[in-house]
C-alpha positions in Angstrom: -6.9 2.3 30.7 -9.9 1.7 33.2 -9.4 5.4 34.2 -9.0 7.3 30.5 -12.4 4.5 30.0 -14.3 5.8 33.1 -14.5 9.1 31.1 -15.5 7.9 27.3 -18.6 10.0 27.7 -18.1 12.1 24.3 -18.6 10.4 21.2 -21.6 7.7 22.5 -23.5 11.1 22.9 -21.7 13.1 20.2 -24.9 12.5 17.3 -27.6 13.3 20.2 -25.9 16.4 20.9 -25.4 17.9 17.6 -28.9 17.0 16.6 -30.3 18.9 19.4 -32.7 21.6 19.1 -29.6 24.1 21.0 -27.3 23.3 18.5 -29.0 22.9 15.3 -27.4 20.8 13.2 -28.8 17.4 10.7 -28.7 14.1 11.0 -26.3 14.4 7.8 -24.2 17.0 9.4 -23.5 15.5 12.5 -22.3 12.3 10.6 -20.3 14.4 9.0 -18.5 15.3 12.1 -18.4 11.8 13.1 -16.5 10.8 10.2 -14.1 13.6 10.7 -13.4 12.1 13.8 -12.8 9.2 11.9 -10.6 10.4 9.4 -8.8 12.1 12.5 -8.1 8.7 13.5 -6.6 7.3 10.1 -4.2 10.4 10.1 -3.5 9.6 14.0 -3.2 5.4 13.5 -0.5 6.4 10.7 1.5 8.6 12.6 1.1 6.8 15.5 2.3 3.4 14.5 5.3 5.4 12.5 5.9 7.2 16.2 6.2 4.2 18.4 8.6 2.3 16.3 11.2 5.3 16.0 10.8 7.2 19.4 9.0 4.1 21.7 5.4 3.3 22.6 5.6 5.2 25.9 6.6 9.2 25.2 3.8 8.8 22.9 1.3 6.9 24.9 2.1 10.0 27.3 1.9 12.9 25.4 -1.6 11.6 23.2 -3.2 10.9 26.7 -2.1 14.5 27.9 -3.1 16.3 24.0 -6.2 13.9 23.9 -7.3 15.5 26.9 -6.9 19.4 26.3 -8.5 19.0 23.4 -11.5 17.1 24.8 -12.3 20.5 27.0 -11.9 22.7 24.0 -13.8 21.2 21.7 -16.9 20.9 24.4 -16.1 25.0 23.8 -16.7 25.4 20.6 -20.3 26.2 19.0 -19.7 27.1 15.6 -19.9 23.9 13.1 -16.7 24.7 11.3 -14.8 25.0 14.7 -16.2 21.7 16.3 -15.2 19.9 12.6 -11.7 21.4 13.3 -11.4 20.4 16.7 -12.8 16.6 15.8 -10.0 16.0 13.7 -8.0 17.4 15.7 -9.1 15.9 18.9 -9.1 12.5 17.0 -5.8 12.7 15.5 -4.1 13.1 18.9 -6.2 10.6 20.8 -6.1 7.8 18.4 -2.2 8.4 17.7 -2.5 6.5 21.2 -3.6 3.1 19.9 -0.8 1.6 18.3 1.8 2.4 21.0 -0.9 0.9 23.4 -0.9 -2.1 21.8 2.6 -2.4 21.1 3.3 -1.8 24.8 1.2 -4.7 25.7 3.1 -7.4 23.4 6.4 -5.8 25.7 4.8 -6.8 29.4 2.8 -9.6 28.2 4.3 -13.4 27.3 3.9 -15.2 23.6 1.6 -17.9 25.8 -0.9 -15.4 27.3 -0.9 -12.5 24.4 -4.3 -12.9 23.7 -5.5 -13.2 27.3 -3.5 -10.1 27.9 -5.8 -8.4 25.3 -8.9 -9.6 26.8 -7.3 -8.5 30.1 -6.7 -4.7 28.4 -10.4 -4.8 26.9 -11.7 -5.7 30.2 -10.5 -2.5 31.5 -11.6 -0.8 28.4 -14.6 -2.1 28.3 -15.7 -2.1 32.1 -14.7 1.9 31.9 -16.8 1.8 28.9 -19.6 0.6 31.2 -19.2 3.5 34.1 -18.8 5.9 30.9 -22.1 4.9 29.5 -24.1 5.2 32.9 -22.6 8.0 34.3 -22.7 9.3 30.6 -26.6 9.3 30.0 -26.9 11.2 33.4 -24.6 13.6 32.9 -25.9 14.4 29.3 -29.5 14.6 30.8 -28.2 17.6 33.3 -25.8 19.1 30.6 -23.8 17.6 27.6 -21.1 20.0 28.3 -20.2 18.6 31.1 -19.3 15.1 29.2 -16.5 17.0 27.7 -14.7 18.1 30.5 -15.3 14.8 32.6 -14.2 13.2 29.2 -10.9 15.0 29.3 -10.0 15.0 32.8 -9.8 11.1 32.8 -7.7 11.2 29.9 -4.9 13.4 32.2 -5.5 11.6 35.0 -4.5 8.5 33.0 -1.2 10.5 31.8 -0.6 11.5 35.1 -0.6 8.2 37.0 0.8 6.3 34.1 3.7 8.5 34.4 4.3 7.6 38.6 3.1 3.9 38.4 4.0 2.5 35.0 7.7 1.7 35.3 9.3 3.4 32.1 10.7 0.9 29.2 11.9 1.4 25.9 11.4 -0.4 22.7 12.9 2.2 20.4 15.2 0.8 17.6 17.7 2.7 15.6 16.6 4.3 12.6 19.2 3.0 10.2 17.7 -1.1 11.8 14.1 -0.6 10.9 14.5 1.4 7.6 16.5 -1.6 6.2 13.8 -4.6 7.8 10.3 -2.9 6.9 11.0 -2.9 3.5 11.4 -6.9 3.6 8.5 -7.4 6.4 6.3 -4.6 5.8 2.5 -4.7 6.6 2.0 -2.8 3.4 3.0 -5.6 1.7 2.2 -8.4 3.6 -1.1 -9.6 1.4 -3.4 -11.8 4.0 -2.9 -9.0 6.4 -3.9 -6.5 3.5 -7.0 -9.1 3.1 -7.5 -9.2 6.3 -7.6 -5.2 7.0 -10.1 -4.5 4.3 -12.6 -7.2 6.0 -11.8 -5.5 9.3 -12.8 -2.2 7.5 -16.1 -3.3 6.3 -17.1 -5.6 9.8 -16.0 -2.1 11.8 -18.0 0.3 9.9 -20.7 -1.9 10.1 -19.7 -1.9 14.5 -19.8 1.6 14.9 -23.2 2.4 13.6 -23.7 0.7 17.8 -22.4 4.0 18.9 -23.5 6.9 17.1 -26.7 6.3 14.5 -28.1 3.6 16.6 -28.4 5.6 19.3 -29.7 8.5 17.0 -32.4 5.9 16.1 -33.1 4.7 19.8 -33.5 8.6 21.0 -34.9 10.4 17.3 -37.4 7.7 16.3 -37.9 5.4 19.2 -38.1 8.6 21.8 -36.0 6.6 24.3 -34.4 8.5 27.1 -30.2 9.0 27.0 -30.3 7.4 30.7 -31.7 4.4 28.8 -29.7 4.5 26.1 -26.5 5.5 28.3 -27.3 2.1 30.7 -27.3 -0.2 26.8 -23.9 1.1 26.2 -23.4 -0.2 30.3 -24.9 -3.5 29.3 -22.6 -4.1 26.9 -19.2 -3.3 29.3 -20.7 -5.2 32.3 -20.9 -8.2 29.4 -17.6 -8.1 29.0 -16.3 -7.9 31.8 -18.0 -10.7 33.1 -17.9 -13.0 30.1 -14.7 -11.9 28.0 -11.2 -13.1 30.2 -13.0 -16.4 30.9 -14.2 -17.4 27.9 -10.7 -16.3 25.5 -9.4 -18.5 28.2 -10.6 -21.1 27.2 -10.9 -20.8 23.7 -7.3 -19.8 23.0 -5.6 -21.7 21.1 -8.5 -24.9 19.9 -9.0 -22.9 16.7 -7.3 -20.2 13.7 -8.2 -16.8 14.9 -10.0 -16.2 12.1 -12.5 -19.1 12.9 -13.7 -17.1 15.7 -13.2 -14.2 14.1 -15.4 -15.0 11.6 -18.3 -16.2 13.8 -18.8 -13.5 15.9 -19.0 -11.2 12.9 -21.8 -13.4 11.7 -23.3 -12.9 15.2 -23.2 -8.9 15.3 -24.9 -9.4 11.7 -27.8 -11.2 13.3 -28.2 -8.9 16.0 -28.8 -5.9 13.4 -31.5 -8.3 11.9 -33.1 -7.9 14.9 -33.8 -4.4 14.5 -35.8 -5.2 11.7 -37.5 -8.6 12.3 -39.0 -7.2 15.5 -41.1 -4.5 16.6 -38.3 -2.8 18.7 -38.9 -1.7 22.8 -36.7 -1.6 25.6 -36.7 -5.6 25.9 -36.1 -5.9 21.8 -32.9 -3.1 22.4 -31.7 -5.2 25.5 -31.8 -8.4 23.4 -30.1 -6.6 20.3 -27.1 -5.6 23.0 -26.8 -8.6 24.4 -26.1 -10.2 20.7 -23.9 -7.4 19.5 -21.1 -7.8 22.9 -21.2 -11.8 22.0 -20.7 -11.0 18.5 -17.7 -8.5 19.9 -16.6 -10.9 22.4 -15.8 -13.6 20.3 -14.3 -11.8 17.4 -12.2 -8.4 18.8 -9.7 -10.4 21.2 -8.9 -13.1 18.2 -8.4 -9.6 15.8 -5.9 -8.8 17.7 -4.0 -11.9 18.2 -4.1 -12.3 14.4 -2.3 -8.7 13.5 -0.1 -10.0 16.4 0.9 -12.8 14.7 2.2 -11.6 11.8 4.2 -8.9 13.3 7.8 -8.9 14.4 9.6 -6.5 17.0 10.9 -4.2 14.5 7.6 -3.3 12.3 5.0 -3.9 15.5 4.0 -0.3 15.3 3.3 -0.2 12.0 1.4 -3.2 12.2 -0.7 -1.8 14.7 -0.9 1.7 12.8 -2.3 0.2 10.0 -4.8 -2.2 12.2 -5.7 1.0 14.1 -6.2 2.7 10.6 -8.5 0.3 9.2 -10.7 1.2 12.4 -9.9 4.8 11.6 -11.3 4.4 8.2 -14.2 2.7 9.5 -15.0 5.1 12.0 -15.4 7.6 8.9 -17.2 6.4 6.6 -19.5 3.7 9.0 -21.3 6.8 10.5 -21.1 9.2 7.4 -22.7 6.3 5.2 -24.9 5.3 7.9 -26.4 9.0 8.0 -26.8 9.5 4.7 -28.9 6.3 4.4 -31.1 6.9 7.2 -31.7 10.3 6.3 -32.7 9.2 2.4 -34.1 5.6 3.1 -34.8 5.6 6.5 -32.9 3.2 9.5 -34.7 0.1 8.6 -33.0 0.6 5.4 -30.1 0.8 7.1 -30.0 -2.4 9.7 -30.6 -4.7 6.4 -27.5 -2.8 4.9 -25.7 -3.5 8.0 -26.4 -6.8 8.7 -25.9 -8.3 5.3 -22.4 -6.5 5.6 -21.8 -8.2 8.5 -22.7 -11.6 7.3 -20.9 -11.5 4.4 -17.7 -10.3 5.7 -17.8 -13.1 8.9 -17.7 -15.4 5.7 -14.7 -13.6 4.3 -12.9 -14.1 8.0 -13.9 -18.2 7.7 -12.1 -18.3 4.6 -9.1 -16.1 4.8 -5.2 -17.8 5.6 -3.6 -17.5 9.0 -0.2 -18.7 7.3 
């Protein structure tokens, strides 16, 4: 994971690069092709999740790293804006397909007692790759964007390639005839505090991923910062992490619901958008903004994923993964295509109030939802 991470170069960069003077296209169009990506995503969490429970989380963890990664070098190859949609979805489709059979693997080599921990562990990976990503990232794009899309995909086969000679091979596959017969009675699609809780996870995350694609747009467009600049925020925020995250789930696991801390650190992310508003914004006001955003993250993503966690059952854990990877699928869509379309009618300032009030809101909808 810290290896496919090292290389997430593409989509912090992907608005900045379609915005540019070389490639011609709008704010509204390259949102567009974000949310593609998201929608990619959906259609990969689905079949994903569905994957891993019949065939076993690691052929597909394999073969999505492998996909994701050829198709990260062809889409830096297309220039046409039909041909770069098609390859988003595309792209998106096989990389996020990867998610739930990640996430069912690590419930198989982690314990009940340290489930959550193991998360943190897996985001610290994530996150501290996210971090060399981000640096390396804004350097690279300043030489040539291009170059973020085969660096992107290399890491990705890398990851396939020494997964497949380190990670010992396990199965979880179940037969057919077992899991058709105990989804109907324990299915996530009917399961109604996890249906709850997915649609708050949808609004929090599309408010979460304006961070990556039309707040940097902002920072570069309207702000003129410099992608090195904006590349070392997105470092800030995986150096946070990995400094802050293992210790402190450690010692909150356990003392409350996950949705109590769920809900705060919501709340938190929804004050740091305020910031963007309250303040004249500079490079100390952007810093600050980052720093409030990973607490926010820190305290609520670990404690998401303990919750789906708990509701799930050995039989159905893909699917309960597919649809938790879904609701960031959806997200990922229509966070950045809504986002767009607002700034580019009302302006971003517009925006961070829409955002933040979101955010707010739906950390209240976490405090009161039921973990039984």
């Amino acid at each position: 994971m810290l290896i496919n991470r090292s290389g997430t170069m593409v989509l912090p960069f992907m608005m900045i690069y379609l915005i540019r003077p070389e490639m011609g296209f709008s704010i509204a169009q390259a949102g567009l092709v974000i949310a593609l990506f998201g929608l990619g995503s959906v259609a990969g969490g689905y079949l994903g999740g569905k994957m891993t429970d019949l065939v076993g989380f690691y052929p597909v963890q394999l073969i999505t790293l492998l996909g994701g990664g050829v198709l990260f070098i062809l889409l830096g190859q297309m220039k046409t804006y039909p041909l770069i949609c098609t390859f988003t979805f595309l792209l998106s489709l096989v990389n996020e397909a990867f998610r739930p059979a990640n996430s069912t693997a690590i419930v198989f080599y982690s314990s009940e007692n340290n489930r959550t921990r193991s998360y943190a562990l897996n985001r610290l990976a994530i996150n501290l790759g996210w971090a060399v990503g981000s640096a390396i990232g804004g350097l690279i794009a300043s030489i040539d964007y291009e170059l973020l899309f085969w660096v992107d995909g290399a890491t990705n086969i890398s990851a396939a390639i020494l997964m497949l000679f380190v990670l010992p091979l396990a199965k979880n596959k179940k037969s057919a005839a077992k899991t058709f017969t105990t989804e109907l009675s324990h299915s996530p699609y009917r399961d109604k505090v996890y249906l709850l809780f997915i649609a708050l996870t949808i609004l929090f995350a599309s408010c979460f991923f304006q961070m990556f694609n039309n707040l940097n747009a902002y920072y570069n467009n309207d702000l003129h910062f410099s992608v090195r600049f904006i590349g070392l925020l997105g470092a800030l925020n995986g150096i946070i992490i990995a400094f802050i995250e293992m210790v402190l789930v450690y010692k909150l696991e356990g003392r409350r619901t996950n949705a109590y801390f769920i809900g705060r650190g919501v709340f938190i992310c929804g004050i740091a958008y305020l910031l963007l508003n309250i303040f004249e914004v500079n490079h100390f006001v952007a810093i600050l903004m980052m720093i409030m955003m990973t607490a926010g993250e820190i305290l609520s993503l670990p404690f998401m994923n303990a919750f789906w966690i708990s509701r799930s059952a050995e039989h159905n854990r893909g699917q309960y993964a597919g649809l938790y990877t879904i609701a960031w699928s959806i997200a990922q869509t229509c966070g950045p295509l809504f986002g767009s379309q607002v700034a580019q009618v009302a302006g971003f300032p517009v925006l961070w109030w829409i955002v933040a009030g979101l955010c707010m809101i739906t950390g209240i909808g976490f405090l009161l939802i039921r973990s039984d």
